[in-house]
C-alpha positions as CSV (number, residue, x, y, z in Angstrom):
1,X,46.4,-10.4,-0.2
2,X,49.2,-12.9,-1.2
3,X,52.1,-12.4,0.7
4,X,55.8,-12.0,-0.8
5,X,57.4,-14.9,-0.9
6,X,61.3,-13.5,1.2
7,X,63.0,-16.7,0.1
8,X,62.3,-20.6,-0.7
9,X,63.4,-24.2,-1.7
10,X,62.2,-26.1,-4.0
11,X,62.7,-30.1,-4.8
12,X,65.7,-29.5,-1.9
13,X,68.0,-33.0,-1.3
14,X,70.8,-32.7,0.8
15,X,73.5,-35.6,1.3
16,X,76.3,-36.0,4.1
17,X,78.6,-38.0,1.5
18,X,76.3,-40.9,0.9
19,X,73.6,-40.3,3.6
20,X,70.4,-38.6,1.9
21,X,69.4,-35.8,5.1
22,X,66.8,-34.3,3.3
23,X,64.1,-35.2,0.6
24,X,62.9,-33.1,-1.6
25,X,61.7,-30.1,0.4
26,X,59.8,-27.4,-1.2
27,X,59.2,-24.6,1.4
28,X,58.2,-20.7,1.6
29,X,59.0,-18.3,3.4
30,X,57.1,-15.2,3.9
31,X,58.7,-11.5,4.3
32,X,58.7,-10.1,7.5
33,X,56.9,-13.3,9.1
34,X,58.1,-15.6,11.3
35,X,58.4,-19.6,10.7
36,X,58.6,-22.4,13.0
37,X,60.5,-25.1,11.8
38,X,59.5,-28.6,14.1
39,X,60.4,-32.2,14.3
40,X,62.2,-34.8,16.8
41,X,66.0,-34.5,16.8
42,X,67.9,-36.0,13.8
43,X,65.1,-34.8,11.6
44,X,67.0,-32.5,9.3
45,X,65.5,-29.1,11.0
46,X,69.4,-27.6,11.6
47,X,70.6,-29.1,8.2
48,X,67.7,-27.8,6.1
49,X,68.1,-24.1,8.0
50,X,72.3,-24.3,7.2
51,X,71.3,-24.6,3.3
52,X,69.3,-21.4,3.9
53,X,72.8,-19.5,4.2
54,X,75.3,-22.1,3.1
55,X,76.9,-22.7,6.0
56,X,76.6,-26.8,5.1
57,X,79.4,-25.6,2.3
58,X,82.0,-25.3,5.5
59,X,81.1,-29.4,5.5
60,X,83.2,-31.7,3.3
61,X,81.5,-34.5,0.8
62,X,78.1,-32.3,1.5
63,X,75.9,-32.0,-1.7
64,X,72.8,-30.0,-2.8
65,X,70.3,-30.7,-5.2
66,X,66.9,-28.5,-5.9
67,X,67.0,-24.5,-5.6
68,X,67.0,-22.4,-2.6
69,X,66.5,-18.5,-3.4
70,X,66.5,-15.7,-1.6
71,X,64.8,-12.4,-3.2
72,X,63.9,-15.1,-6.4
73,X,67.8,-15.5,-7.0
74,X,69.5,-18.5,-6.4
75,X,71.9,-19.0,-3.8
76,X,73.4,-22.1,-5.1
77,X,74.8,-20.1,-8.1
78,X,78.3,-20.5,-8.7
79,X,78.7,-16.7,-9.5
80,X,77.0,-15.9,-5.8
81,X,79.3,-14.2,-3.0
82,X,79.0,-16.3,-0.5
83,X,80.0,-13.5,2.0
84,X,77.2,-11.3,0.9
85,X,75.1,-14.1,1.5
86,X,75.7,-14.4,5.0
87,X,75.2,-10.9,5.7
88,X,71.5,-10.7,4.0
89,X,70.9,-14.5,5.6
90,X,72.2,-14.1,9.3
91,X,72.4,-16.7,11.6
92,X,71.9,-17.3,15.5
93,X,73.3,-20.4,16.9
94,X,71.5,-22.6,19.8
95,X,74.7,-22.0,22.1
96,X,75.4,-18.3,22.6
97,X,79.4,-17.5,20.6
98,X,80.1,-14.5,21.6
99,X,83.9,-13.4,20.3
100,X,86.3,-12.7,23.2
101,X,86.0,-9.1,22.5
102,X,84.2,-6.5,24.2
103,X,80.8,-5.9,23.3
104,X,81.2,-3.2,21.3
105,X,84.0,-5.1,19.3
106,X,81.5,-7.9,19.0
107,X,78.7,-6.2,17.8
108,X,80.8,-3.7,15.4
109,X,82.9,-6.8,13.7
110,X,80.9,-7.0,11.1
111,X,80.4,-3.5,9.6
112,X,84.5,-3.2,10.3
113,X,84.9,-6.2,8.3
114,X,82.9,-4.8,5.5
115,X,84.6,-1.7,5.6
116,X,83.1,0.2,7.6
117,X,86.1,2.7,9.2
118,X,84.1,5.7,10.7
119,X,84.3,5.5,14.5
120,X,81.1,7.6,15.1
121,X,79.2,5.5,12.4
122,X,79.8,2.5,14.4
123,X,78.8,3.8,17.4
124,X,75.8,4.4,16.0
125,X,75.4,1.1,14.3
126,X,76.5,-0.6,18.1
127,X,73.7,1.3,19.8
128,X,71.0,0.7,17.4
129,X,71.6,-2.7,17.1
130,X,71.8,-3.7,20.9
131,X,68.6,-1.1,21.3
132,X,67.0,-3.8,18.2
133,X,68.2,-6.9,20.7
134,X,66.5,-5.6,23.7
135,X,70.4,-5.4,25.4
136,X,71.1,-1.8,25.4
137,X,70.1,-0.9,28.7
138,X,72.0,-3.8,30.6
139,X,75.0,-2.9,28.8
140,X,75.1,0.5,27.7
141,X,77.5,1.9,30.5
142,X,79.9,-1.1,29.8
143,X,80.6,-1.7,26.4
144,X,84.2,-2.2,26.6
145,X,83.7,-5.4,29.1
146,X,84.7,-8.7,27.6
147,X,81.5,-9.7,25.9
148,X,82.2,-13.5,27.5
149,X,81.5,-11.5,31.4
150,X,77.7,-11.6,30.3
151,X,75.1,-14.3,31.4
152,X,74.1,-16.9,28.9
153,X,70.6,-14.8,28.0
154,X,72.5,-11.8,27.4
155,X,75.4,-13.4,25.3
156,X,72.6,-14.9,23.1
157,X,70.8,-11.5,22.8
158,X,74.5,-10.1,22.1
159,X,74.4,-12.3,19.0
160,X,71.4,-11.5,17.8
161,X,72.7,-8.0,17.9
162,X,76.0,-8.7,16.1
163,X,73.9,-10.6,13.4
164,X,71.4,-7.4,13.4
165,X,74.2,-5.2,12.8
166,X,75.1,-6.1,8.9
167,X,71.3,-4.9,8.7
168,X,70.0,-8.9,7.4
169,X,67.0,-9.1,5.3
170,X,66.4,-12.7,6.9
171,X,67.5,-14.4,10.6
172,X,67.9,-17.6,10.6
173,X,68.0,-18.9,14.5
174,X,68.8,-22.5,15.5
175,X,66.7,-23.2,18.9
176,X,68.4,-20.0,20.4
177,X,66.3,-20.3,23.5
178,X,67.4,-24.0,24.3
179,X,70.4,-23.1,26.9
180,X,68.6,-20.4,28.7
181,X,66.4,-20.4,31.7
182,X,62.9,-19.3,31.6
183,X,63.6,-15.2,31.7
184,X,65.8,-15.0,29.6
185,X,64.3,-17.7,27.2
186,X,60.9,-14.6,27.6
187,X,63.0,-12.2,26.2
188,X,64.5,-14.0,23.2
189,X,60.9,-14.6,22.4
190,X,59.4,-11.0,22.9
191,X,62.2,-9.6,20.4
192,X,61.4,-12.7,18.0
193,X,57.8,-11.2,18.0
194,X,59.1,-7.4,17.7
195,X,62.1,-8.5,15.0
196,X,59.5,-10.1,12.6
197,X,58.3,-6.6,11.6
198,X,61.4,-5.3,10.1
199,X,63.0,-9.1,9.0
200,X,61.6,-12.6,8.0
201,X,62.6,-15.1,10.9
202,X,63.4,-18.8,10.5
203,X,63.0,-20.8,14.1
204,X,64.1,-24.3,15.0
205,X,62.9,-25.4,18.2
206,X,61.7,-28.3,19.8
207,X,59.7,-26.7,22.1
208,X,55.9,-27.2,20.8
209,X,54.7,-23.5,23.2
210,X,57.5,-21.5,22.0
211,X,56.7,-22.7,18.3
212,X,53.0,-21.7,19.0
213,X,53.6,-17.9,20.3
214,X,56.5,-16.6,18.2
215,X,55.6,-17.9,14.8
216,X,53.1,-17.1,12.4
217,X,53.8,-20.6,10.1
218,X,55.3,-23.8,11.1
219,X,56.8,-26.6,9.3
220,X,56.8,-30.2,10.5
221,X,59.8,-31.7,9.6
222,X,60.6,-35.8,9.9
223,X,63.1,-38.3,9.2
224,X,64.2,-35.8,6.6
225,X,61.1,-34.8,4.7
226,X,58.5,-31.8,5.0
227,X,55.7,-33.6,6.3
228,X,52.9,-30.5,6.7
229,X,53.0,-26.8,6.7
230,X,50.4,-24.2,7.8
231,X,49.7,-21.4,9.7
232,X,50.4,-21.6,12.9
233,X,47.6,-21.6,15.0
234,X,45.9,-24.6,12.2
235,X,48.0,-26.4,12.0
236,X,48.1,-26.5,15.9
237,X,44.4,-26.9,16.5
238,X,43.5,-28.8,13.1
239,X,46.5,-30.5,11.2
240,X,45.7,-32.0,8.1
241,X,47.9,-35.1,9.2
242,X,47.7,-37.7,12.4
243,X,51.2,-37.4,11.8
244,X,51.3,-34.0,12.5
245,X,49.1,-34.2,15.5
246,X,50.9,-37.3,16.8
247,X,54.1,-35.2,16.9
248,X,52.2,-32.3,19.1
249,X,50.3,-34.1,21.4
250,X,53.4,-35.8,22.0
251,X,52.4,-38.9,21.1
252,X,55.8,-39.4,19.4
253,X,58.7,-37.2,19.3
């Protein structure tokens, strides 16, 4: 069976005033999966996973060309709410930004700010996203502490939940496991794997193992361009480019 195709670029360039950061990158993504997208640093990976969400349009002298559509509508359209954007494309940074709020502040900001007024509606909307984050139990007897009193894991796991809690069709997460320590870097990973039921995930990392057990396609990225996609596990065990395998044998990279 085919699988739906949750969002995509086609021909994608992007530019940084003159510099040319991507080259025409045509890409899928499948609903409710998770991709991997993989490369050396400066490769475009965080660039090309801003354009999913426009956050490259806080950038001045940026420019896209190609389409990028999410539900077969195109983002780029000048008629599209940007706003509304961001809630169905969320986003989790690699360093954890928790507001200096409490948690429940943190994790109800967004409904408020969409205007969403009823206190025992976001209550309910707090719990069930933190329960979706894997958090609720560490935090559920102290959800008015200042949200910046957690460790590092749990502040990332926080913003998964704030992201969660605008109910996102996709997640877009930018090597969220990078600044953590081995636990906590676990449980990132295990909600990845239970998340990707309910949403379609996009994944930077660098890390070749983490790539390998949370997704279920991965993109090699490099010097800008899209140099192979495949399912996971072949195009870990049988890429269709040296290039490819290079890159994960650590050859290069």
């Amino acid at each position: 069976m085919k699988p739906n195709i949750k969002m995509c670029t086609k021909n994608l360039d992007f530019y940084y005033n003159k510099f040319q950061a991507l080259y025409n990158i045509s890409l899928d993504f499948h609903e409710c999966k998770a991709t991997a997208l993989i490369g050396p640093s400066g490769c475009g990976k965080s660039t090309y996973l801003k354009c999913l969400n426009r956050m490259n349009d806080l950038i001045p002298k940026t420019k896209v060309i190609g389409e990028v559509k999410l539900n077969n509508e195109i983002i780029y359209d000048s008629s599209l709410d940007v706003v509304s954007l961001r809630r169905k494309v969320g986003m989790v940074f690699q360093k954890p930004n928790p507001f200096p709020k409490t948690i429940f502040e943190n994790v109800a900001y967004g409904p408020k700010i969409n205007g969403l007024k009823n206190k025992a509606k976001l209550t309910e909307i707090v719990e069930k996203s933190l329960k979706q984050a894997a958090i609720w139990d560490e935090v559920k007897d102290r959800l008015n502490q200042n949200a910046l009193e957690l460790s590092g894991g749990q502040q990332q796991r926080l913003c998964i939940a704030r992201a969660l809690a605008v109910n996102p069709e996709v997640l877009l997460m930018d090597e969220p496991a990078s600044a953590l320590d081995p636990i906590a870097t676990q449980k990132i990973e295990e909600l990845i794997e239970k998340l990707k039921s309910k949403l379609t995930i996009i994944i930077v990392t660098h890390n070749m193992q983490q790539a390998s057990r949370v997704s279920d396609r991965t993109a090699f990225f490099y010097m800008g361009k899209l140099i192979e996609v495949n399912d996971t596990d072949t195009l870990f065990t049988n890429p269709a480019l040296k290039q490819t395998e290079d890159y994960i044998t650590g050859r290069f990279g």
